[in-house]
TILUM-744414 format. One record per atom (N, C-alpha, C): z negated, y negated, x; residue in three letters; atom name. Coordinates in nm, 2 decimals. Example, Ala and Ser with C-alpha at 12.3 -4.5 7.8 and 13.67 -1.06 7.14 Angstrom:
! residues 2
<rec><pz>-0.78</pz><py>0.57</py><px>1.32</px><residu>ALA</residu><atome>N</atome></rec>
<rec><pz>-0.78</pz><py>0.45</py><px>1.23</px><residu>ALA</residu><atome>CA</atome></rec>
<rec><pz>-0.78</pz><py>0.33</py><px>1.32</px><residu>ALA</residu><atome>C</atome></rec>
<rec><pz>-0.71</pz><py>0.22</py><px>1.28</px><residu>SER</residu><atome>N</atome></rec>
<rec><pz>-0.71</pz><py>0.11</py><px>1.37</px><residu>SER</residu><atome>CA</atome></rec>
<rec><pz>-0.79</pz><py>0.00</py><px>1.29</px><residu>SER</residu><atome>C</atome></rec>
END
This chain:
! residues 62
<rec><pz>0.00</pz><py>0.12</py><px>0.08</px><residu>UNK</residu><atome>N</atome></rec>
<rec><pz>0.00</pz><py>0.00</py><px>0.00</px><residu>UNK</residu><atome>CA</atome></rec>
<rec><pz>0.00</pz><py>-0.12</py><px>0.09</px><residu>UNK</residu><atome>C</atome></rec>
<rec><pz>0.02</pz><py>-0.20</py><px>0.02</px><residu>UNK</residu><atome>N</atome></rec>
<rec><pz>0.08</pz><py>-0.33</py><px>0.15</px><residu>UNK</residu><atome>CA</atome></rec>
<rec><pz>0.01</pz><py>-0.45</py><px>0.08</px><residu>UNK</residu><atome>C</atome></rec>
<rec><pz>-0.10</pz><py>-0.40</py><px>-0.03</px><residu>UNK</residu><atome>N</atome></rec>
<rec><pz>-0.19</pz><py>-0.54</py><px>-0.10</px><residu>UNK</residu><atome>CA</atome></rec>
<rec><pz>-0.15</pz><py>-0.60</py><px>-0.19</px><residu>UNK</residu><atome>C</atome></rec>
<rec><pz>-0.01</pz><py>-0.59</py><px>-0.23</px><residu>UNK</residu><atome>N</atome></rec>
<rec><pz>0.04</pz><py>-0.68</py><px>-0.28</px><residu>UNK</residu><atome>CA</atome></rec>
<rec><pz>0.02</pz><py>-0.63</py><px>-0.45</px><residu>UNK</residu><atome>C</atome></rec>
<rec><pz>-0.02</pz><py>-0.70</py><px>-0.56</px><residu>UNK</residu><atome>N</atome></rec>
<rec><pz>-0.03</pz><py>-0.61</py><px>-0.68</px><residu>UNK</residu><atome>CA</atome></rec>
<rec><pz>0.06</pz><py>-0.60</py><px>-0.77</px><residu>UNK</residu><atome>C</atome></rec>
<rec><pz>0.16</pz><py>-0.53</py><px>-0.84</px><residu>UNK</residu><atome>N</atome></rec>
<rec><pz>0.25</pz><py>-0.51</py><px>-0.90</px><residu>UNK</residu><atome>CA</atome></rec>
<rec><pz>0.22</pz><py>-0.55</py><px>-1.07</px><residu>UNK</residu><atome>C</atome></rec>
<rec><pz>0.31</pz><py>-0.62</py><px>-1.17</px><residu>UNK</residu><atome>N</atome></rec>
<rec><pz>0.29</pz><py>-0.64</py><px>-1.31</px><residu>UNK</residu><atome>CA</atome></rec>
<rec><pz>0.20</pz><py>-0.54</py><px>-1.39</px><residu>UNK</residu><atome>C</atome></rec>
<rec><pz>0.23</pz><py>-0.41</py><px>-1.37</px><residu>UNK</residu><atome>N</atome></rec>
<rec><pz>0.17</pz><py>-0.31</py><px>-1.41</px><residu>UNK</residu><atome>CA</atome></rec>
<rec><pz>0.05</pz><py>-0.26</py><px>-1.37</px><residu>UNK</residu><atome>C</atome></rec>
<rec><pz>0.02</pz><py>-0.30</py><px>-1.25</px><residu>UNK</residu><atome>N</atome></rec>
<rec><pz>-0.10</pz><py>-0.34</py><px>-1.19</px><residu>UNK</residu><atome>CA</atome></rec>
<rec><pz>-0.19</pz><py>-0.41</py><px>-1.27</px><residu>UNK</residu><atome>C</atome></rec>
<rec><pz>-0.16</pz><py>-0.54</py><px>-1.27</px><residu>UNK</residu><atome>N</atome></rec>
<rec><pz>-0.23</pz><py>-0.65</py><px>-1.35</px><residu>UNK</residu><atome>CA</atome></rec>
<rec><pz>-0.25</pz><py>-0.64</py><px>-1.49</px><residu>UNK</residu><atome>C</atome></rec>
<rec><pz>-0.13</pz><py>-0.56</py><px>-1.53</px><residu>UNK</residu><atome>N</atome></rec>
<rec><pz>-0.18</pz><py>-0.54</py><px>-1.71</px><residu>UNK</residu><atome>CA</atome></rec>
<rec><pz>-0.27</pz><py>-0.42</py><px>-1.71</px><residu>UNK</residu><atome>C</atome></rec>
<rec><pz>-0.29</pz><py>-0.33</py><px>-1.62</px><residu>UNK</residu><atome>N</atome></rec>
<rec><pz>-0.39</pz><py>-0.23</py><px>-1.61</px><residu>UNK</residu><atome>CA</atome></rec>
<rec><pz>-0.53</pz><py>-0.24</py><px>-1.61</px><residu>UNK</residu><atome>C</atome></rec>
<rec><pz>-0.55</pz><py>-0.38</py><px>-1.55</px><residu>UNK</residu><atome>N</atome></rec>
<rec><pz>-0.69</pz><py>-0.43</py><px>-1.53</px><residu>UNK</residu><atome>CA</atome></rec>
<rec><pz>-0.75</pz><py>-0.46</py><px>-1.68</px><residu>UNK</residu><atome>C</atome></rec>
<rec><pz>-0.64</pz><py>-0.54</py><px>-1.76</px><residu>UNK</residu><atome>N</atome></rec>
<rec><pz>-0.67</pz><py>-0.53</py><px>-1.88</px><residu>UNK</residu><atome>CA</atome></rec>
<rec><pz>-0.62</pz><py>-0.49</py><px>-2.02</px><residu>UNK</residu><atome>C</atome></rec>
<rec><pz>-0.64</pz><py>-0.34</py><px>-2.01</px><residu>UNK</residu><atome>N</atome></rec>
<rec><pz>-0.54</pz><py>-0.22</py><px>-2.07</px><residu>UNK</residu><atome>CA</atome></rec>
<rec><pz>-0.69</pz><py>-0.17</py><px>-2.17</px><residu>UNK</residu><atome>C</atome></rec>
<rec><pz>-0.69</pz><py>-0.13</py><px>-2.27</px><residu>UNK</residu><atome>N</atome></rec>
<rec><pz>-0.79</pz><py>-0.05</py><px>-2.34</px><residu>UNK</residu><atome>CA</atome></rec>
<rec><pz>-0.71</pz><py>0.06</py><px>-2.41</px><residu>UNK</residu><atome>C</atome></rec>
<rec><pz>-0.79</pz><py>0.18</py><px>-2.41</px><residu>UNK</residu><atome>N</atome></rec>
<rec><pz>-0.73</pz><py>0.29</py><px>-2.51</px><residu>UNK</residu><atome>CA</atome></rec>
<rec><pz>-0.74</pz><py>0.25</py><px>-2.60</px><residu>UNK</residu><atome>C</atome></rec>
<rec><pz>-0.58</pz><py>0.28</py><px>-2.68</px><residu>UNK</residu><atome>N</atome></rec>
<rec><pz>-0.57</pz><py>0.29</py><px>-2.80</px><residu>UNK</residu><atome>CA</atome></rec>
<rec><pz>-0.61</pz><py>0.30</py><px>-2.92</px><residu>UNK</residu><atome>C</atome></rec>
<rec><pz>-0.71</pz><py>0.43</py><px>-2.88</px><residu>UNK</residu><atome>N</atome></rec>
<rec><pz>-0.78</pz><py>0.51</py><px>-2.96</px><residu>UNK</residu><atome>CA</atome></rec>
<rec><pz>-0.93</pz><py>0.45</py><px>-2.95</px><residu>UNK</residu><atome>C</atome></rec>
<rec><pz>-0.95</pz><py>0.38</py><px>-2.88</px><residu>UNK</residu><atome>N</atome></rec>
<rec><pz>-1.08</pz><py>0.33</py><px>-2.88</px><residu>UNK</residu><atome>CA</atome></rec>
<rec><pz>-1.07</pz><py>0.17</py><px>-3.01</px><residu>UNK</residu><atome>C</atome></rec>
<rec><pz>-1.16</pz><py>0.20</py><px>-3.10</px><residu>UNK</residu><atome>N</atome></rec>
<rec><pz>-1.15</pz><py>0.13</py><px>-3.20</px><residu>UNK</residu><atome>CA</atome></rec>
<rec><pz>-1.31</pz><py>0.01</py><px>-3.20</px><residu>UNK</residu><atome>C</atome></rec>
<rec><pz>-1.26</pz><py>-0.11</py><px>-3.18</px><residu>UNK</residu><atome>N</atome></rec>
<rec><pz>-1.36</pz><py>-0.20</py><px>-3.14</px><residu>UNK</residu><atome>CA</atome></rec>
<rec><pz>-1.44</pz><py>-0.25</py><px>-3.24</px><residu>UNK</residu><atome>C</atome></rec>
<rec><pz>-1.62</pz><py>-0.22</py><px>-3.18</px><residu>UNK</residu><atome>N</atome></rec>
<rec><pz>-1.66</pz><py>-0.23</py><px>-3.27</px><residu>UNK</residu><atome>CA</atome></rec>
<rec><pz>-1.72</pz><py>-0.35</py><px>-3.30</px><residu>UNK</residu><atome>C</atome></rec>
<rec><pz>-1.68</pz><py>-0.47</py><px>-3.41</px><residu>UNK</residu><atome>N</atome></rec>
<rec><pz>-1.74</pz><py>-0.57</py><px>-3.47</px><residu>UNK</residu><atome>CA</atome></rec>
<rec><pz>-1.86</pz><py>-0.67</py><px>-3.40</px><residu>UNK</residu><atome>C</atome></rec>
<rec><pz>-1.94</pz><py>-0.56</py><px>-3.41</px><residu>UNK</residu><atome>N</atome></rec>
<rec><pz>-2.08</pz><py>-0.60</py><px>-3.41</px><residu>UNK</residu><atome>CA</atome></rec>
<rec><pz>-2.12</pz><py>-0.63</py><px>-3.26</px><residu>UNK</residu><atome>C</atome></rec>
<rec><pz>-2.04</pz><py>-0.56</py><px>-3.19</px><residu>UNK</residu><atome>N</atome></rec>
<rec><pz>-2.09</pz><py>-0.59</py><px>-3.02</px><residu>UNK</residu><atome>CA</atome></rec>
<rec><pz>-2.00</pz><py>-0.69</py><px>-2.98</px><residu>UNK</residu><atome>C</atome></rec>
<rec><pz>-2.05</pz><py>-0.70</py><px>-2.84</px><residu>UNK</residu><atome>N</atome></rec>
<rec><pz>-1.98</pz><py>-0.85</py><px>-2.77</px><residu>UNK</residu><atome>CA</atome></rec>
<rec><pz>-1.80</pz><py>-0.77</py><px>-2.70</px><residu>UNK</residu><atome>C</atome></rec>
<rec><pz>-1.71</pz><py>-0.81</py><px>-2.73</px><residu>UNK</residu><atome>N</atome></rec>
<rec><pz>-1.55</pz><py>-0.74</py><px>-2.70</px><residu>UNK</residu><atome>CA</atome></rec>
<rec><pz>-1.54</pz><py>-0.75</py><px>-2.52</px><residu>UNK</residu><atome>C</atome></rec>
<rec><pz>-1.48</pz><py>-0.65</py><px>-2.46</px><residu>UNK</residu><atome>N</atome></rec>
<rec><pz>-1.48</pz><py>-0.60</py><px>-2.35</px><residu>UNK</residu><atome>CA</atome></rec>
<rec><pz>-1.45</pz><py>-0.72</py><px>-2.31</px><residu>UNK</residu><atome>C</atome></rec>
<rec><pz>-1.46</pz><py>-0.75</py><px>-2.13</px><residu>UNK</residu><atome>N</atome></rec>
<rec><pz>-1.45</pz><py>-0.87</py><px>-2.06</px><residu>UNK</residu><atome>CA</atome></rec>
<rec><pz>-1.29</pz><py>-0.82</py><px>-2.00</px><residu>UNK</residu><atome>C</atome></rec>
<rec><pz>-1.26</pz><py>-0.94</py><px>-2.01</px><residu>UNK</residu><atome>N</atome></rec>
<rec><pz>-1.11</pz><py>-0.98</py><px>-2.02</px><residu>UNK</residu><atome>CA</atome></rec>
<rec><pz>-1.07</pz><py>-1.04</py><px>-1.90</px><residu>UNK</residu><atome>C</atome></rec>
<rec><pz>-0.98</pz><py>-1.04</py><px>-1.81</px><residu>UNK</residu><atome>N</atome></rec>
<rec><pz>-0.94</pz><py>-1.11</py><px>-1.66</px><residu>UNK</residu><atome>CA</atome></rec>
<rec><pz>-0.85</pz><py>-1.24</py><px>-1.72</px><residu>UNK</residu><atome>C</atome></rec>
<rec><pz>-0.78</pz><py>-1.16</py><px>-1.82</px><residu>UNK</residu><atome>N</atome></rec>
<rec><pz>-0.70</pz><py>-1.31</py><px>-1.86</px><residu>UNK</residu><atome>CA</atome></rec>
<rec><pz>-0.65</pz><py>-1.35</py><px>-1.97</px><residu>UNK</residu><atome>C</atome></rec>
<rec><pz>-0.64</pz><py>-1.48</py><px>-2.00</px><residu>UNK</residu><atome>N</atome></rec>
<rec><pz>-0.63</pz><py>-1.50</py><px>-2.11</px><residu>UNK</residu><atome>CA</atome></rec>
<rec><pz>-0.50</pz><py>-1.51</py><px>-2.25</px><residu>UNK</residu><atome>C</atome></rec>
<rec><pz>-0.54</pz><py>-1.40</py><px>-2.30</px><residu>UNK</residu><atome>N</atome></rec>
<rec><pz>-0.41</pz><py>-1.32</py><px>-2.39</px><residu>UNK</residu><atome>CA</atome></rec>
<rec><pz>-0.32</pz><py>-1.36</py><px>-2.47</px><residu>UNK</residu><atome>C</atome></rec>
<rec><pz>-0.44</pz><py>-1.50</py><px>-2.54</px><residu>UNK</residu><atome>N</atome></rec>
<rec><pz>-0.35</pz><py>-1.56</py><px>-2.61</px><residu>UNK</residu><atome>CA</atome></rec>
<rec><pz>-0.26</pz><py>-1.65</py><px>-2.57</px><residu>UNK</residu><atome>C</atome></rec>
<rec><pz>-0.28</pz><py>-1.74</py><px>-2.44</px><residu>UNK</residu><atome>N</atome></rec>
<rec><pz>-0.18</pz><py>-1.83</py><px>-2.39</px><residu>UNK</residu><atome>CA</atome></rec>
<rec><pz>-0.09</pz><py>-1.75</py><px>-2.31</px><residu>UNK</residu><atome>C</atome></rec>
<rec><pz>-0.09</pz><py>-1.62</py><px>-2.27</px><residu>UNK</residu><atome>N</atome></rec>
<rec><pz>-0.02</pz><py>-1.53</py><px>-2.19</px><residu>UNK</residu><atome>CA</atome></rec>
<rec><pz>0.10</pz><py>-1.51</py><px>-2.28</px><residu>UNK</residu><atome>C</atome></rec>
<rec><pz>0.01</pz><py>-1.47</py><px>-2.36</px><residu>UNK</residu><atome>N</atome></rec>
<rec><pz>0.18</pz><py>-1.43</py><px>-2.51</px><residu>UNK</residu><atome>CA</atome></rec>
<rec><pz>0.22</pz><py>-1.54</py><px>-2.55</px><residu>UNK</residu><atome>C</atome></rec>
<rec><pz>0.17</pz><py>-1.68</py><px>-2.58</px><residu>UNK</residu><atome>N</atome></rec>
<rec><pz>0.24</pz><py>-1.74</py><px>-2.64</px><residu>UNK</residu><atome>CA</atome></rec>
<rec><pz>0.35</pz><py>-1.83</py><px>-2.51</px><residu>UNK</residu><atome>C</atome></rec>
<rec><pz>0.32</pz><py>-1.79</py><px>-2.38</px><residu>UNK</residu><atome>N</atome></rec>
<rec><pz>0.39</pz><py>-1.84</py><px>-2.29</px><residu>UNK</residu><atome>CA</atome></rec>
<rec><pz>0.50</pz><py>-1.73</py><px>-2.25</px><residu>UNK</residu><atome>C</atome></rec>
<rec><pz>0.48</pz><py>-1.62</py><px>-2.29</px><residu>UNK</residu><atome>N</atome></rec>
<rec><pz>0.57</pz><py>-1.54</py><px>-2.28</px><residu>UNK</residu><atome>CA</atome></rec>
<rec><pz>0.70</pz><py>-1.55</py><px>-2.37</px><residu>UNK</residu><atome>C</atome></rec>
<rec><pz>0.66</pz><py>-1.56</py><px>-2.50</px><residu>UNK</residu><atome>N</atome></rec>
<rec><pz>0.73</pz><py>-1.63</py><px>-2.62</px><residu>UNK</residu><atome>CA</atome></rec>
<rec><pz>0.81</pz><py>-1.75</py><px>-2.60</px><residu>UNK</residu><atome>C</atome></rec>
<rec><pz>0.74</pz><py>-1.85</py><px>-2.56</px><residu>UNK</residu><atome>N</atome></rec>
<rec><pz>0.83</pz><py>-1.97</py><px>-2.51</px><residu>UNK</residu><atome>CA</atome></rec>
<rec><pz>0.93</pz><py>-1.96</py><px>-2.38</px><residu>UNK</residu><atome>C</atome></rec>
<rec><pz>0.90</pz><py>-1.85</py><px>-2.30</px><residu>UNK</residu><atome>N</atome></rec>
<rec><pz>1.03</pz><py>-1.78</py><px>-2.22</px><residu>UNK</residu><atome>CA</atome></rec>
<rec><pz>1.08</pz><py>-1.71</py><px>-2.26</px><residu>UNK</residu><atome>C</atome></rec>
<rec><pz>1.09</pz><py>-1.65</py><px>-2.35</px><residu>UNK</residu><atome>N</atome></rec>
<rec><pz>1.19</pz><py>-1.55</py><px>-2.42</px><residu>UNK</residu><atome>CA</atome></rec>
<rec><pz>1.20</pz><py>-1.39</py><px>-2.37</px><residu>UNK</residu><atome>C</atome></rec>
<rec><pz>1.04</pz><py>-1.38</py><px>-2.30</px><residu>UNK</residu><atome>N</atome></rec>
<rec><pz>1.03</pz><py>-1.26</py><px>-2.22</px><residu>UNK</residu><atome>CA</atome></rec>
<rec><pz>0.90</pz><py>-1.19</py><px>-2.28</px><residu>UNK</residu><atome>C</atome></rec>
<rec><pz>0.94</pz><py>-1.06</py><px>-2.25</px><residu>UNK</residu><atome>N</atome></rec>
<rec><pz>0.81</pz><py>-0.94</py><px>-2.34</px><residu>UNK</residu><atome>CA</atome></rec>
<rec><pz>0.70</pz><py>-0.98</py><px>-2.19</px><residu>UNK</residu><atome>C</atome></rec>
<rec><pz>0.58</pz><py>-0.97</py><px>-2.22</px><residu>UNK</residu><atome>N</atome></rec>
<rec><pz>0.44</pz><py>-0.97</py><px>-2.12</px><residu>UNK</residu><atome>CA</atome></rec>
<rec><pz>0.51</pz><py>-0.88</py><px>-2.02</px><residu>UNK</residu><atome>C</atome></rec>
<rec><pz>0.58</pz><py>-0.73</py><px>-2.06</px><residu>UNK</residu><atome>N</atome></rec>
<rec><pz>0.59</pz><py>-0.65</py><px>-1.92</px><residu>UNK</residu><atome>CA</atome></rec>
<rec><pz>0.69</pz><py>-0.70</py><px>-1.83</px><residu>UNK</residu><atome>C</atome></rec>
<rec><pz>0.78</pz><py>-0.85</py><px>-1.87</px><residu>UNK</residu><atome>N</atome></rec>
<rec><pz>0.84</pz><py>-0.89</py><px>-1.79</px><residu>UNK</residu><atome>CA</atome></rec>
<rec><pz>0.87</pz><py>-0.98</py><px>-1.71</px><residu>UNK</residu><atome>C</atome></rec>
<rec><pz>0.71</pz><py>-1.00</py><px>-1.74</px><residu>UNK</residu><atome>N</atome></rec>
<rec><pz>0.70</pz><py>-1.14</py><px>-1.64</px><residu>UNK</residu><atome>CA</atome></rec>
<rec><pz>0.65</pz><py>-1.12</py><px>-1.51</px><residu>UNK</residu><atome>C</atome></rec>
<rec><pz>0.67</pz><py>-1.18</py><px>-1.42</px><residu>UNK</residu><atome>N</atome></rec>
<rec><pz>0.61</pz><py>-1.15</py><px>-1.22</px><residu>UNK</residu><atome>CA</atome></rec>
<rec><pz>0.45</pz><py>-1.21</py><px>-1.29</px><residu>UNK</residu><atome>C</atome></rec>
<rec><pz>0.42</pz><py>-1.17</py><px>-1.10</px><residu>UNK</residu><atome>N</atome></rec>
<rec><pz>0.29</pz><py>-1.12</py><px>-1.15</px><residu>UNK</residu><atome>CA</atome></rec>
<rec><pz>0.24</pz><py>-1.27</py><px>-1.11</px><residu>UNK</residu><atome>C</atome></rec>
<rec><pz>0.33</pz><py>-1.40</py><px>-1.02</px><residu>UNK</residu><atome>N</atome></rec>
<rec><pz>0.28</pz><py>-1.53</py><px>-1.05</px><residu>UNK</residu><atome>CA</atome></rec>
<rec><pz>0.26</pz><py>-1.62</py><px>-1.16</px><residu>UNK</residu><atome>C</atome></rec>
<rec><pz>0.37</pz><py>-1.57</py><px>-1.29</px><residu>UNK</residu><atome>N</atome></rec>
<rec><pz>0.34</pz><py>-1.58</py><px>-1.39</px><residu>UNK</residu><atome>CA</atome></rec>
<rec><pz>0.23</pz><py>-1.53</py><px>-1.47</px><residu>UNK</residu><atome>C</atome></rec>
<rec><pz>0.19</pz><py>-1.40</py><px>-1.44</px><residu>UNK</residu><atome>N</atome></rec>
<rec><pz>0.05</pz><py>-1.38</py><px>-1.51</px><residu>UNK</residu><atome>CA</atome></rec>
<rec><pz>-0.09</pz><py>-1.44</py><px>-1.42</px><residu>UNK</residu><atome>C</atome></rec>
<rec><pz>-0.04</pz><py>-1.44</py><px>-1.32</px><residu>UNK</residu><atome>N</atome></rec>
<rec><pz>-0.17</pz><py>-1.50</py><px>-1.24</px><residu>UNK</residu><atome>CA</atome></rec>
<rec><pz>-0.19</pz><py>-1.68</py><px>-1.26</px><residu>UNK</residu><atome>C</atome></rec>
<rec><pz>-0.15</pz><py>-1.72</py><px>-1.36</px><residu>UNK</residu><atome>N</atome></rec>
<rec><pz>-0.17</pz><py>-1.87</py><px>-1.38</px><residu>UNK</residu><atome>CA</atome></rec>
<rec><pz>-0.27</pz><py>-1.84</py><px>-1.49</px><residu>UNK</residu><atome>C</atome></rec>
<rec><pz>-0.29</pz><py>-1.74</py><px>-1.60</px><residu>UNK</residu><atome>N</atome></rec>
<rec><pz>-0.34</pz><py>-1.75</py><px>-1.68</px><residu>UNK</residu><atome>CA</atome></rec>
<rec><pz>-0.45</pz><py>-1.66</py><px>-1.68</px><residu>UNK</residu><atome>C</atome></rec>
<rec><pz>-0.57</pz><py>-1.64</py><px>-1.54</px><residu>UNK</residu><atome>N</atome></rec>
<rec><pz>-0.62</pz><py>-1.56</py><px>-1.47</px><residu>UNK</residu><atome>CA</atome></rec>
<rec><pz>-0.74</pz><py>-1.64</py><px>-1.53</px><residu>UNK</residu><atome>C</atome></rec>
<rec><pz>-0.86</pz><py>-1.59</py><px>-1.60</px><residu>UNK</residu><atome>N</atome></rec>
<rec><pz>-0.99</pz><py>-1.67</py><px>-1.56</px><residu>UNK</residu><atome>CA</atome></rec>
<rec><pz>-1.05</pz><py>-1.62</py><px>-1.52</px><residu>UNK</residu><atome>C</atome></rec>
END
């Protein structure tokens, strides 16, 4: 590996199973970045989240 982290990398850090059904009442898992301006910036480029580089996801890092 040469350090460098790949898109699928990055969306893995903040990946949940499927099947895991979130429950209400507790505090929602901690999050690296933030999802809703990720998508809506993804949208305004005309690109799906898995196709953005990964300096594009890294702007929207908290």
């Amino acid at each position: 590996m040469n350090g460098i982290k790949k898109n699928a990398d990055i969306l893995a850090d903040i990946r949940i199973p499927f099947s895991a059904v979130p429950n209400p009442y507790k505090d929602p898992p901690p999050c690296k970045l933030n999802l809703l301006e990720l998508a809506k910036y993804a949208d305004s480029a005309g690109k799906d989240i898995s196709e953005l580089t990964p300096e594009e996801i890294a702007m929207f890092r908290i």
